[in-house]
N, C-alpha and C positions, 0 to 999 in steps of 0.2 A: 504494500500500500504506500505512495508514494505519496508524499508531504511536498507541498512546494506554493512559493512566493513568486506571484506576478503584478507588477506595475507597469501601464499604458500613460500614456501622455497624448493628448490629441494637441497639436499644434496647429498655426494656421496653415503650414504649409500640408500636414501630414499626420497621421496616427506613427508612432515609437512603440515597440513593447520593450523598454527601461530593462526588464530583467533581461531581456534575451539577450540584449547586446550586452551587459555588462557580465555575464555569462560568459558570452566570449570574448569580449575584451580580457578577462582574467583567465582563460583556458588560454589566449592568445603569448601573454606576459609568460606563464610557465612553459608554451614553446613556441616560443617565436618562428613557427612556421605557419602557415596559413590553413595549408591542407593538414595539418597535423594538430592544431586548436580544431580544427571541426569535424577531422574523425571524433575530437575526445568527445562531442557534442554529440555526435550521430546526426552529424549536417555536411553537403556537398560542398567541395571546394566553391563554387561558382554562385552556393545560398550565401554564404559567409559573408565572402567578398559583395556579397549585392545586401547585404542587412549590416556590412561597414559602410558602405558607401551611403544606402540611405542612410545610418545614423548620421551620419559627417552631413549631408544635406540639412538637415531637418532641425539640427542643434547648432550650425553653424562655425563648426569649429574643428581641424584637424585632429583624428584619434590613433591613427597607424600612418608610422611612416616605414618605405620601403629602407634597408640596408644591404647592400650589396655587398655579397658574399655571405651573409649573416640572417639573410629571409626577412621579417617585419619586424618591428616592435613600436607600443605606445606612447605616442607622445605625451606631453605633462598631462594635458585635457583626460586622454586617454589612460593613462595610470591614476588619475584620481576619478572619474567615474569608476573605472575596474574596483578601485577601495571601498568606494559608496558604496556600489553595490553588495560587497562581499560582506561589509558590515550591516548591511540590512537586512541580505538573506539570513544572514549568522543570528542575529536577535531578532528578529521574526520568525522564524521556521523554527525557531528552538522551541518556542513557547508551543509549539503544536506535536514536539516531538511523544512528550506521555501520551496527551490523548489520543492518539492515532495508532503508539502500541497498543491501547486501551483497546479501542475500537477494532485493531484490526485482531484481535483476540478472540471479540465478540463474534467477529465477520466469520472466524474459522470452527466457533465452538459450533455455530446455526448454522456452516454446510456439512458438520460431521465426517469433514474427509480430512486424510493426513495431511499437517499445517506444512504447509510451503516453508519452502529453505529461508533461513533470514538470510539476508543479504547484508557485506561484511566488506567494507572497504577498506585498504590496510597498505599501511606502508610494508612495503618488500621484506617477505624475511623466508630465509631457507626451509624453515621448521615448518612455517603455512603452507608452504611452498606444496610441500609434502604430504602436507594434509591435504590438503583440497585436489592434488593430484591420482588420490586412491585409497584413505583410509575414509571409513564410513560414516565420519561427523562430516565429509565433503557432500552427504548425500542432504544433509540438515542445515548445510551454514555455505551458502557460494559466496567466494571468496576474488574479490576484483584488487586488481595490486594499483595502488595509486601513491603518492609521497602523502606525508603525514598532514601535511598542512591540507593537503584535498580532500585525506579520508576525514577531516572534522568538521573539512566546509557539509558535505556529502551526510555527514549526519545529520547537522544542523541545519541543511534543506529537505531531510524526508531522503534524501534521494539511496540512504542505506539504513538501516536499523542497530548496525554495529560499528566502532571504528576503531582501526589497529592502529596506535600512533607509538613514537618514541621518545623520550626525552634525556640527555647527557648528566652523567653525575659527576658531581654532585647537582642533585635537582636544583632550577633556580627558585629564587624566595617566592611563598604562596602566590603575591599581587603579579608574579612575571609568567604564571603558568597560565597556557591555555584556557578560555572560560569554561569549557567542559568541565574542571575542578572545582570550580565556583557554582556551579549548577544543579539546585537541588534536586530536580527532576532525573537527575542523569546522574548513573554508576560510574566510577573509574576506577577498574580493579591493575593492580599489577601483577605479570602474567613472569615473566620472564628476564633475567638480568644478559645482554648480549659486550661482547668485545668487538671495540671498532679500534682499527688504525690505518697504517699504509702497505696495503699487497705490492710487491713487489717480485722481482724472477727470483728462482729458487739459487740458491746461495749469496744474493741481492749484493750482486758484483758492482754496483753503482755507491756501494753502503751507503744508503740513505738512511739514518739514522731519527731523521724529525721531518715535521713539516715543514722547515725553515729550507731546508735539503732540494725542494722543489724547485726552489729559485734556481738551482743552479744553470748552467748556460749550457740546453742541449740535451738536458732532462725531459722526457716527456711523460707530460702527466691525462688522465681520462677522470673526468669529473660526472658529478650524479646528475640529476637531470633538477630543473629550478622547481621549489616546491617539496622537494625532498627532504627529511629528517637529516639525512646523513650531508644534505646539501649546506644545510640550514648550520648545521654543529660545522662543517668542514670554513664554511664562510667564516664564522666566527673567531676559529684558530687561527685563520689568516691576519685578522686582522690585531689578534694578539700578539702576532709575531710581528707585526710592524710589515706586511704584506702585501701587496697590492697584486689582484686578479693576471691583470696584465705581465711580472710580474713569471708567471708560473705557463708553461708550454703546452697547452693545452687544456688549460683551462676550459675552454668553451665545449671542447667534446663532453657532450654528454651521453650516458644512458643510463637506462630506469630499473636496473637493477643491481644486486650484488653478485651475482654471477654472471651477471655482462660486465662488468668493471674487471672482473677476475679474470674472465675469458679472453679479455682485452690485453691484458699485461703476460698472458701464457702465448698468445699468440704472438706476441713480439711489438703489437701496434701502441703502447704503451711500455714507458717504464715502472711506473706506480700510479698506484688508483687508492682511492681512500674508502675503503669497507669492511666487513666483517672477517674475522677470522677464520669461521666456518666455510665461508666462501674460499678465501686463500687455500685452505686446505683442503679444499674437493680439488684445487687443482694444482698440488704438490710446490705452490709457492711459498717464500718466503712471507713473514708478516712482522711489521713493526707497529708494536702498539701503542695507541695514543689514549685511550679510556674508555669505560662501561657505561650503558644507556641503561636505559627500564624501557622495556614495552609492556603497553596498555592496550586492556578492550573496556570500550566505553559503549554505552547505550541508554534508553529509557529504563529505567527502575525496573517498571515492569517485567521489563528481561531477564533482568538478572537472576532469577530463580528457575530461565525456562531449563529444561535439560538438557536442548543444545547447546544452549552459552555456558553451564557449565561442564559438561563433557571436555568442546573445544579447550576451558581453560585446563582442566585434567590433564589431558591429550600433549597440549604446548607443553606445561610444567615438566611432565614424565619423558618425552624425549628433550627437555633443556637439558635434564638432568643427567643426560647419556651421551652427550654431543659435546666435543671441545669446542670452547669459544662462547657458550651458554652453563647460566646457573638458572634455575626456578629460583621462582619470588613466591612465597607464600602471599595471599592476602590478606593474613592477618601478622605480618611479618611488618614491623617499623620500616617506613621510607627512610633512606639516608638523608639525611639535610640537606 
């Protein structure tokens, strides 16, 4: 049962649907390709492009501009509706997320048939990976891979019932943490303790020792894709080291998972990439660690008792606990600070 926020504006020149475009203006920003914001939408190259262009008419103001060699990206106009937007949907859709597990409850007791799979939007991880590829909570819980920052958009529009996010520890202070935390209506249990640093070739003949190592001249590095947990924490380090994008060789390659960053560095197209250890080791590389996240699943309250969400959390904890590079997190186990 899909949850979701729409705003129209009739202008004199024209009707706007406000969400739609700000929809993809913000799918746009996470991958500045055209055709690849509107697969993420389930929309044609050729709609996109014609529901930017009317926006740009009808508002009066440039939102995409072209970059050669580098596909689109939002101009100021255009980075600040994408924010509105995403802040609207985020505190509007939230307030509808109980009642709609409530109701879609009700919708499944009154057809007396087996409840449809929740649907689980999740930042990247190996152990999911693996569930939803063939053990039997994939028959109960489908499982779509998006970076952290979208599985929360993604719950807070309806558009998932569950979300897998991550966050670096030491956690940051309560007021800095996603509002899902803050959100009475909404569970956020911790699932799993994971290890991230820099994959690298095996016997890591470049000894890159830190992030700082990136910089150096002839190094090539494959980064996450924008929107990503591991994107998100990898950004930050840089700029703690006094770093600049620019800066590091290959920064801009990105892909969307941890075994595509790992793949990337065994195949020789990369020297180091920034992800999990579990990853490095399915493909006999080297790994320099740089520090331990907490992943989360998050939903309506309501959930939290159903048997598949706690199965799924079961299921994650018992192979964390067998897999190098993972620890299980009790939930009733103290967050770190």
């Amino acid at each position: 049962m899909d949850v979701a926020t729409r705003v129209k504006l009739s202008l004199q020149a024209g009707e706007i649907d406000v969400s739609e475009l700000c929809r993809l203006l913000a799918a746009l920003e996470a991958a500045p390709q055209v055709s690849t914001a509107a697969r993420m939408l389930g929309m044609s190259y050729r709609s996109a492009w014609g529901k930017l262009v009317h926006g740009e008419r009808l508002l009066g103001v440039g939102l995409v501009e072209r970059v050669k060699g580098h596909g689109s990206r939002l101009t100021e106009a255009g980075s600040i509706l994408a924010r509105a937007g995403a802040v609207f949907e985020r505190e509007s859709a939230a307030r509808l997320v109980a009642p709609a597990a409530k109701l879609r409850a009700a919708v499944e007791s009154l057809h007396g048939a087996r409840a449809s799979p929740l649907r689980l939007a999740a930042s990247h991880d190996l152990l999911l990976q693996e569930l939803s590829a063939g053990m039997s909570e994939a028959r109960r819980v489908e499982v779509r891979f998006v970076g952290s920052e979208q599985a929360l958009v993604a719950l807070a529009r309806g558009d998932a019932d569950l979300a897998g996010f991550h966050l670096p520890e030491p956690l940051p202070p309560p007021r800095a943490r996603p509002p899902v935390f803050h959100d009475a209506r909404l569970f956020v249990e911790p699932v799993m303790r994971r290890e991230q640093g820099l994959i690298v070739a095996r016997g890591n003949p470049l000894r890159v020792r830190d992030v700082t190592d990136l910089a150096r001249t002839g190094l090539r590095f494959v980064n996450r894709q924008r929107g990503a947990g591991t994107r998100a924490w990898f950004d930050r380090l840089i700029v703690e080291r006094g770093l600049q994008p620019r800066q590091i060789r290959g920064y801009e390659q990105e892909e969307f998972t941890h075994l595509a960053v790992a793949a990337t560095v065994a195949a020789g197209a990369a020297d180091a990439g920034f992800g999990l250890r579990a990853a490095a080791l399915q493909f006999a590389l080297d790994f320099v660690p740089v520090g331990t996240e907490v992943y989360y699943l998050s939903g309506a309250r309501a959930l939290a008792a159903r048997p598949a969400v706690q199965q799924l959390a079961r299921t994650l904890r018992a192979r964390a606990a067998t897999v190098p590079g993972y620890a299980p997190v009790s939930r009733r186990a103290p967050r770190r600070p």
